[in-house]
One Martini backbone bead per residue (centre of mass of N, CA, C, O) as a GRO file, in nm:
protein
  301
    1UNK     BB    1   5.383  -2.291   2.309
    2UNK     BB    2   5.311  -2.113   2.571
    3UNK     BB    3   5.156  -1.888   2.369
    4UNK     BB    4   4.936  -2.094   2.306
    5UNK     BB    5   4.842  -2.205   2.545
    6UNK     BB    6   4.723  -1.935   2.670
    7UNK     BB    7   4.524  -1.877   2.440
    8UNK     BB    8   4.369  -2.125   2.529
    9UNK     BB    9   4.281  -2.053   2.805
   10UNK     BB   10   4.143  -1.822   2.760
   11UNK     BB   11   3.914  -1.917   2.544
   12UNK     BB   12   3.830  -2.102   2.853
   13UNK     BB   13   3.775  -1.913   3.008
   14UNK     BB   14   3.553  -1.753   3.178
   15UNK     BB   15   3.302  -1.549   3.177
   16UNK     BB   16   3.108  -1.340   3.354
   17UNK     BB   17   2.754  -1.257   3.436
   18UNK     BB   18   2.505  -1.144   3.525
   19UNK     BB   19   2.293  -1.415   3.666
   20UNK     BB   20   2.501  -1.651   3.634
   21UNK     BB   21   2.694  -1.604   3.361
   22UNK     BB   22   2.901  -1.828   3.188
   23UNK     BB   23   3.104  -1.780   2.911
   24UNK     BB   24   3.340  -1.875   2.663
   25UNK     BB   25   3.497  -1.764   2.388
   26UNK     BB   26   3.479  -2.024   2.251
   27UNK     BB   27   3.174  -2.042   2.280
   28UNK     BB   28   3.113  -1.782   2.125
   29UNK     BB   29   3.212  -1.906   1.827
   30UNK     BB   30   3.038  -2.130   1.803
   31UNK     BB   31   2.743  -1.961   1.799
   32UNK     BB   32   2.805  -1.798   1.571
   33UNK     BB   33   2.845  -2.066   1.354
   34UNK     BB   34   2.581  -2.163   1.430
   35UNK     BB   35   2.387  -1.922   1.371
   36UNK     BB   36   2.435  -1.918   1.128
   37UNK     BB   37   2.365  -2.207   0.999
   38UNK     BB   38   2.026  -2.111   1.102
   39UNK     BB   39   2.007  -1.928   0.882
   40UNK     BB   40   2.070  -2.064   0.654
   41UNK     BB   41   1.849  -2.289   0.709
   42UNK     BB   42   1.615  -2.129   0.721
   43UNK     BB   43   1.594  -2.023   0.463
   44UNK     BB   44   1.614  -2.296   0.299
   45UNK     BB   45   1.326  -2.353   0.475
   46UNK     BB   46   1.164  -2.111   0.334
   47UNK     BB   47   1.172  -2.202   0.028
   48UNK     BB   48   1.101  -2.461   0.002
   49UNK     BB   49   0.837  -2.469   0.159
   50UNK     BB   50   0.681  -2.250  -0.061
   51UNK     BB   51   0.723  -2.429  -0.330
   52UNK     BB   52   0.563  -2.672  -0.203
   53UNK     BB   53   0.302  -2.543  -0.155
   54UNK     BB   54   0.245  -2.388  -0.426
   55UNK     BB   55   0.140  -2.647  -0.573
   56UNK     BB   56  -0.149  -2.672  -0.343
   57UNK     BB   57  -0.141  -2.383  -0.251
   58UNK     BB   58  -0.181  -2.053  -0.214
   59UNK     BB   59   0.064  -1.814  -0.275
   60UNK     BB   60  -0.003  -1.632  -0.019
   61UNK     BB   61  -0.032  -1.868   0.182
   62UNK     BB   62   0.259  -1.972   0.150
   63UNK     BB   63   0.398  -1.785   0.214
   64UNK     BB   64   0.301  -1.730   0.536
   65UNK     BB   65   0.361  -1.982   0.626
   66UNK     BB   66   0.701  -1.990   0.589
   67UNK     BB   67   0.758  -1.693   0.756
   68UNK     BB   68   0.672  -1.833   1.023
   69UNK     BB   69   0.858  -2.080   1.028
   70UNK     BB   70   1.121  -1.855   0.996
   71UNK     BB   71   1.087  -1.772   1.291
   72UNK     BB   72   1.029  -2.055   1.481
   73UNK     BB   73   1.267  -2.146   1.402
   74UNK     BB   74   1.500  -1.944   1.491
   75UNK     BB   75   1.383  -1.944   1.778
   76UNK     BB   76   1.423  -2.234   1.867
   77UNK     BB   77   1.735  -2.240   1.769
   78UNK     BB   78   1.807  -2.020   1.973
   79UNK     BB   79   1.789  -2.206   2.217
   80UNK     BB   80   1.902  -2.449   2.157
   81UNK     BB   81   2.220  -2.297   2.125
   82UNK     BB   82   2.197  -2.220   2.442
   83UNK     BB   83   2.211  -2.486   2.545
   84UNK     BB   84   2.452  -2.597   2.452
   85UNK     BB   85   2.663  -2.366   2.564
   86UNK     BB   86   2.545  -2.374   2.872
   87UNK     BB   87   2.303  -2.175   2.909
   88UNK     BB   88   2.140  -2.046   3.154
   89UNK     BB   89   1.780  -2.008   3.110
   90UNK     BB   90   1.707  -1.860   3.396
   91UNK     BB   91   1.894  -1.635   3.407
   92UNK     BB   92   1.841  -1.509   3.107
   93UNK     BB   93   1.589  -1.425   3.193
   94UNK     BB   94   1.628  -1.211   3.403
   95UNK     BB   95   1.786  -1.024   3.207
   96UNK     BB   96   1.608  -1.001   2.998
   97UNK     BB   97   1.377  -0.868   3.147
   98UNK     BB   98   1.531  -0.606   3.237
   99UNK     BB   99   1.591  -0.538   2.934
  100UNK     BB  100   1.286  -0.530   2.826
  101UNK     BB  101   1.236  -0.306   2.948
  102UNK     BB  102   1.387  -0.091   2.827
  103UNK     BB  103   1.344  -0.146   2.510
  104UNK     BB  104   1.003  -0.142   2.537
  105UNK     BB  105   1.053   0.196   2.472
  106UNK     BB  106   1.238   0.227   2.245
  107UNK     BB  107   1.099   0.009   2.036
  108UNK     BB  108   0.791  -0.007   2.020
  109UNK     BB  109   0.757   0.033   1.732
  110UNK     BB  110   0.894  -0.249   1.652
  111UNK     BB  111   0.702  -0.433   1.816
  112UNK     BB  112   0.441  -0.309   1.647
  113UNK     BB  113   0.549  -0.408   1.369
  114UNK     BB  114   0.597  -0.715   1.459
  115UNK     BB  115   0.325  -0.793   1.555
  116UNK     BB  116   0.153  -0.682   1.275
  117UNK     BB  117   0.303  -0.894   1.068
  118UNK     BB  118   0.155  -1.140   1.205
  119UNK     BB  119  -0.126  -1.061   1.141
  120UNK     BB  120  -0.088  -1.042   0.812
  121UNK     BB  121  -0.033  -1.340   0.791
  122UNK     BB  122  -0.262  -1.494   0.966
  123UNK     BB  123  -0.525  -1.306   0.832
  124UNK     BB  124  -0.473  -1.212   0.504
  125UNK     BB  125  -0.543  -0.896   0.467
  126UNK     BB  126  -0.271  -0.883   0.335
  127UNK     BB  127  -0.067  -0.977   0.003
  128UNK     BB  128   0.081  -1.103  -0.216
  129UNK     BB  129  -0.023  -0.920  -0.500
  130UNK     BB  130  -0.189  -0.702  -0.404
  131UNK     BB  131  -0.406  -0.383  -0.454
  132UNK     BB  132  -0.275  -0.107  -0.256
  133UNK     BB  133  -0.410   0.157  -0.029
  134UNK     BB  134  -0.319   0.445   0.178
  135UNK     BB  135  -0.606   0.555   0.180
  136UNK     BB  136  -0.717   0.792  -0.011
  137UNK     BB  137  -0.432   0.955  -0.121
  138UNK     BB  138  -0.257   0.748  -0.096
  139UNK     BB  139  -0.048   0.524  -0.140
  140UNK     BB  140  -0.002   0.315  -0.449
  141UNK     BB  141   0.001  -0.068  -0.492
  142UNK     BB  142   0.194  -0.356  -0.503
  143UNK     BB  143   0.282  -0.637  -0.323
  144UNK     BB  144   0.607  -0.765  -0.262
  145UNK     BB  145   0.657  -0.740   0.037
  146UNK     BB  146   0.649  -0.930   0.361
  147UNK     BB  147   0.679  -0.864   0.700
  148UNK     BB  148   0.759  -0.770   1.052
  149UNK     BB  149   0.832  -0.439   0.983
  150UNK     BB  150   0.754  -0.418   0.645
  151UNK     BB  151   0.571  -0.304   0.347
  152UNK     BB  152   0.615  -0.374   0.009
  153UNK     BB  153   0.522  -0.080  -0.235
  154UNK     BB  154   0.478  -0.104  -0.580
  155UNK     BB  155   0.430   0.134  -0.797
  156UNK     BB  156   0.356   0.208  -1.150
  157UNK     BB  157   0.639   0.379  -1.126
  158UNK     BB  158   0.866   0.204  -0.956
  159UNK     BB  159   0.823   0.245  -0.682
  160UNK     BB  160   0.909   0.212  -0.350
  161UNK     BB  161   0.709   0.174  -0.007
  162UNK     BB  162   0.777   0.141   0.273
  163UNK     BB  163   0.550   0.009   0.559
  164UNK     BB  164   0.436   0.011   0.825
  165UNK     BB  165   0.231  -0.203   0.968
  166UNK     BB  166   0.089  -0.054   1.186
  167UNK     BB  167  -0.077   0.075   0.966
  168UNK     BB  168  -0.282  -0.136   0.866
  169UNK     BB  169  -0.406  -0.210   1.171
  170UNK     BB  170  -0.472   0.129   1.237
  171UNK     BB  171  -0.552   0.182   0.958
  172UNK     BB  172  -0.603   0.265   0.650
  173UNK     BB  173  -0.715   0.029   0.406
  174UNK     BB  174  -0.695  -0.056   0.030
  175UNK     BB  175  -0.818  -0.295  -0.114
  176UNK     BB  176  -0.875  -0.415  -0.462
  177UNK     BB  177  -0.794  -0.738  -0.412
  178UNK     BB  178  -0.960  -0.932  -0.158
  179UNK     BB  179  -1.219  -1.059  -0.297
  180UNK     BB  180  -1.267  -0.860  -0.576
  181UNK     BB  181  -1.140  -0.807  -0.947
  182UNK     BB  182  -1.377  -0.592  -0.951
  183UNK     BB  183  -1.429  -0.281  -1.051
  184UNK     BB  184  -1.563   0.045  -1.024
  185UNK     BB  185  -1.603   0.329  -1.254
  186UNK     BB  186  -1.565   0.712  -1.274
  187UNK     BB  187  -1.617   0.918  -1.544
  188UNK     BB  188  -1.637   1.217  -1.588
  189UNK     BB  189  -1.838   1.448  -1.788
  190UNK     BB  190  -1.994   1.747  -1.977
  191UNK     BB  191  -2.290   1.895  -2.105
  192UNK     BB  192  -2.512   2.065  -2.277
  193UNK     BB  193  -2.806   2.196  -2.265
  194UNK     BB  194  -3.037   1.964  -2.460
  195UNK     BB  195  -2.915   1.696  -2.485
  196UNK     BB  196  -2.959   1.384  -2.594
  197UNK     BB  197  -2.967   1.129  -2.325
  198UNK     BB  198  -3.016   0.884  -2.487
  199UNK     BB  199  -2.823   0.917  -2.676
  200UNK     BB  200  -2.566   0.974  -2.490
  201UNK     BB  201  -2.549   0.683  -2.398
  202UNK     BB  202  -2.515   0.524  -2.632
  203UNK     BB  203  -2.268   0.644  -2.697
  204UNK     BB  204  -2.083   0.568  -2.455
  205UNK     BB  205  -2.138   0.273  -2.441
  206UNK     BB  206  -1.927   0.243  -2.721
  207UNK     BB  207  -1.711   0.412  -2.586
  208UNK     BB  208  -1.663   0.160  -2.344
  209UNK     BB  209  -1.665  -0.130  -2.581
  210UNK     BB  210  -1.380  -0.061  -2.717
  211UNK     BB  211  -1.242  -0.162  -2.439
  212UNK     BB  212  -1.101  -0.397  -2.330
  213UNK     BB  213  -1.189  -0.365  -1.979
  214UNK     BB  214  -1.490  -0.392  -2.039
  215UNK     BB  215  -1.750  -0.500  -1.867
  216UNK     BB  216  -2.034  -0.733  -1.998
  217UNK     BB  217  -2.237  -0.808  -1.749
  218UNK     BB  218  -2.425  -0.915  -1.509
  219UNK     BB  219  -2.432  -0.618  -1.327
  220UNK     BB  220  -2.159  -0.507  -1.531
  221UNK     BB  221  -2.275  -0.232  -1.704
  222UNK     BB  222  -2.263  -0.012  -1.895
  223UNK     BB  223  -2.304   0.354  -1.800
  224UNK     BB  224  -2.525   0.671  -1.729
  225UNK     BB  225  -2.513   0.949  -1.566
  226UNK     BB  226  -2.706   1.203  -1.389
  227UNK     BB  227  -2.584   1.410  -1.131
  228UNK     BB  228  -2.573   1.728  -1.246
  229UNK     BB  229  -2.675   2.097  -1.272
  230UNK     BB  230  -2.476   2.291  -1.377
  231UNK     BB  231  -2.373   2.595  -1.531
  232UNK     BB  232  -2.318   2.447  -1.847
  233UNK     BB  233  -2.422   2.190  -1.772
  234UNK     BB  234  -2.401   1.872  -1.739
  235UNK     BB  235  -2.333   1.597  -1.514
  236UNK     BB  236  -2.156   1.332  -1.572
  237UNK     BB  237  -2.112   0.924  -1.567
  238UNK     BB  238  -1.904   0.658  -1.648
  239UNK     BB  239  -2.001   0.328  -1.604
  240UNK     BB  240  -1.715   0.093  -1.519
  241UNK     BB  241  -1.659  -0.243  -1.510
  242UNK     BB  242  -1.333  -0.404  -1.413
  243UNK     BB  243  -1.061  -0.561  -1.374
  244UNK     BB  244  -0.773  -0.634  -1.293
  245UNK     BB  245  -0.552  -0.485  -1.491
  246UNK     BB  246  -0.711  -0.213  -1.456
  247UNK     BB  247  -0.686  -0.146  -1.130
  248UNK     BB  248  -0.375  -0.119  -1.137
  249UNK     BB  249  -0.414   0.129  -1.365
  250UNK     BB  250  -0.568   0.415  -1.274
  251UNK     BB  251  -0.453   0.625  -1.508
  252UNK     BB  252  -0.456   0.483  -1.771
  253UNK     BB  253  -0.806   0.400  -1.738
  254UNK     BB  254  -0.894   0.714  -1.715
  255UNK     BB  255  -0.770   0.807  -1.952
  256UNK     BB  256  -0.874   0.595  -2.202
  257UNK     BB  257  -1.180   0.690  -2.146
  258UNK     BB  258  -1.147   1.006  -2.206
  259UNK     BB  259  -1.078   0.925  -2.462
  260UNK     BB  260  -1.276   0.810  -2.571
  261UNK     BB  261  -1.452   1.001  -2.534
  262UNK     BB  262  -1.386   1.282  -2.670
  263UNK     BB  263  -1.408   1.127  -2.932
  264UNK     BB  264  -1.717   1.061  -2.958
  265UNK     BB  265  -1.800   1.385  -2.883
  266UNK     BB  266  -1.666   1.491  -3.141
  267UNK     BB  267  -1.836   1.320  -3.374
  268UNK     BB  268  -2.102   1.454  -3.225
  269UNK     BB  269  -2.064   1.745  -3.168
  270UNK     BB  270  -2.038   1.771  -2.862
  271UNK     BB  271  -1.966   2.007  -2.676
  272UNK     BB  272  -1.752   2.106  -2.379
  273UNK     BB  273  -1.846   2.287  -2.158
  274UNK     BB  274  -1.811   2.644  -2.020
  275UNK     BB  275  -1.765   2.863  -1.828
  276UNK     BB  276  -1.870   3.180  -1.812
  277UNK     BB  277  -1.794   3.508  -1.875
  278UNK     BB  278  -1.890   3.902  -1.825
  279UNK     BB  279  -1.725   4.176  -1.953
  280UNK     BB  280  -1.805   4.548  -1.897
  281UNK     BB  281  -1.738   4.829  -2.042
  282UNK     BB  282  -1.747   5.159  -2.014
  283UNK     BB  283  -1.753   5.468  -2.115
  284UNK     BB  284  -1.611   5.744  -2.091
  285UNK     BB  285  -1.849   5.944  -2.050
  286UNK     BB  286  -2.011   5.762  -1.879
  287UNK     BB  287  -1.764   5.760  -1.672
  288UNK     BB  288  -1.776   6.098  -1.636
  289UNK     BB  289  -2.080   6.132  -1.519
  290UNK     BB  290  -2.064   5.957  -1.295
  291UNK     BB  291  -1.893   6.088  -1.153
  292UNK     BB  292  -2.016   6.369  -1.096
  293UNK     BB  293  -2.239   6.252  -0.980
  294UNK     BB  294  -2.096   6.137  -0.732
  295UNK     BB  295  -1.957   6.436  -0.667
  296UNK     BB  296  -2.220   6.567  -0.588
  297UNK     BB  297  -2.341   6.437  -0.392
  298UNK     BB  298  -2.145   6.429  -0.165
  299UNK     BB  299  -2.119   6.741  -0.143
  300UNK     BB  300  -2.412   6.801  -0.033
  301UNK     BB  301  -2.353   6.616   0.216
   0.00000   0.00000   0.00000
C-alpha cells in the first residue's frame, strides 16, 4: 500500500522546465490522451464536414474547406488542451519562441512546404481531381491528394509522385483542366512533295473524325497544318482538340492518332518520306590512278 502511495506521489509531483513551465506525470498521461481523442475528433469531423459540403459545393472545394478546418480545430484543441492542463501559456510562448528560432533554420523547407500548402488550398489553383505536369517534360498525373506538406500526383502508369508543395508555388507548374476541361492537340507527320494538299486535310480530317475524343464543333474543328518544308517532303500536323478523358491519357491519344493516321495515309498510297543519303565507291582502277596522281603532286613540290 505504501509503495502505491509513493508511486501516485510521484504522478502528482511537478516536473519544472525552463520558463516556469510545471507539468506532473499524471497531467503528462491526461494530455496524451486527450490529444489522442483531439486528433480522433478532427479526422471525423473533417470526413463529415466534407461529405456535408459536397453535396452543395464543388468537391474539390469542400475538400479544401475541411482540409483547411481540420488543422484549424488541431491547432485550437491543442491550445485549449493546454490550458486545461495547466500549462501557462505567456511562459509557453518564450520557449517557443526559443526553440522556434532553432527549428526555423533546420526545418526551413518544412516550413516552406507547409506555408505552400495552405495557399494552395486557399486560392485553389490546384484541386484534386486536376491533371498537371511538373515543368515542361516533367512527370505528370492526376492529384489524387493535396495536403501541407506534398501533393500526391498520380501516373497514367499507377506510379505516385509525391510533390513538395514548394514546388507548385515557386515553380513551373502545367494544370491541364484549371479552367477548360478541353486541349489542342498536335499530331506530327510527313508527305512526300507533290501531294495534293487539298485531298490530304480532306484525308486527314475524316481520319481524325473516327476517334471518339475528337471535338467538331465551332472554333475546335479538326485540320492540317503544313508546318515545314523538310528534306524529303512536307512537315505537317494534324490539329484536334479532345476533351478531359483524353488529355488526361497524353500517350494513348497521340498513339491512337498516329495509328488513325498511318491506317489513312496507307490506304491512300501515300509513303511517308524518308531522308535518303548516297553513297558511291569509286572502282579499283579509277581508285589507284587517282592515288599515282596524287603521289606524283606530292613528289614534285
Amino acid at each position: 500500500m505504501i509503495q502505491l502511495q509513493t508511486i501516485w506521489d510521484w504522478f502528482r509531483s511537478p516536473i519544472h522546465f525552463p520558463g516556469g513551465i510545471s507539468i506532473e506525470p499524471l497531467g503528462v498521461i491526461e494530455m496524451i490522451v486527450l490529444l489522442v481523442l483531439l486528433l480522433w475528433g478532427a479526422r471525423w469531423l473533417r470526413r463529415s464536414a466534407r461529405i456535408l459540403l459536397s453535396r452543395r459545393l464543388d468537391p474539390a472545394l469542400a475538400y479544401a474547406i475541411s482540409r483547411i478546418g481540420y488543422y484549424l480545430f488541431l491547432a485550437l484543441g491543442a491550445l485549449i488542451v493546454l490550458q486545461t492542463m495547466g500549462v501557462n501559456l505567456s511562459s509557453l510562448s518564450i520557449l517557443g519562441g526559443v526553440v522556434g528560432v532553432g527549428l526555423g533554420f533546420g526545418l526551413q523547407n518544412i516550413f516552406s512546404n507547409f506555408a505552400s500548402g495552405l495557399i494552395l488550398l486557399m486560392e485553389r489553383s490546384i484541386k484534386v481531381g486536376d491533371y498537371i505536369q511538373i515543368k515542361e517534360n516533367g512527370p505528370h498525373g492526376e492529384v489524387v491528394h493535396l495536403g501541407v506538406r506534398y501533393t500526391q500526383v498520380r501516373s497514367n502508369d499507377n506510379v505516385d509522385y509525391l510533390i513538395p508543395n514548394s514546388q507548385f508555388v515557386n515553380g513551373e507548374v502545367i494544370n491541364w483542366s484549371l479552367s477548360d476541361s478541353t486541349m489542342r492537340l498536335h499530331i506530327p507527320f510527313r508527305v512526300p512533295y507533290g501531294t495534293d494538299r487539298e485531298a490530304l486535310r480532306d484525308l486527314v480530317i475524316a481520319a481524325a473524325k473516327r476517334s471518339p475524343h475528337t471535338l467538331d464543333v465551332e472554333g475546335k474543328r479538326p485540320g492540317l497544318w503544313v508546318t515545314a518544308f523538310g528534306d524529303a517532303g512536307y512537315d505537317c500536323q494534324l490539329i484536334v482538340w479532345v476533351e478531359r478523358n483524353a488529355l488526361v491519357r497524353p500517350g494513348g491519344t497521340h498513339a491512337e492518332y498516329h495509328w488513325l493516321l498511318a491506317d489513312a495515309l496507307e490506304q491512300a498510297g501515300i509513303e511517308i518520306p524518308r531522308p535518303r543519303q548516297e553513297i558511291s565507291f569509286a572502282r579499283s582502277d579509277e581508285a589507284k590512278a587517282y592515288a599515282e596522281a596524287l603521289s606524283r603532286s606530292s613528289s614534285s613540290t
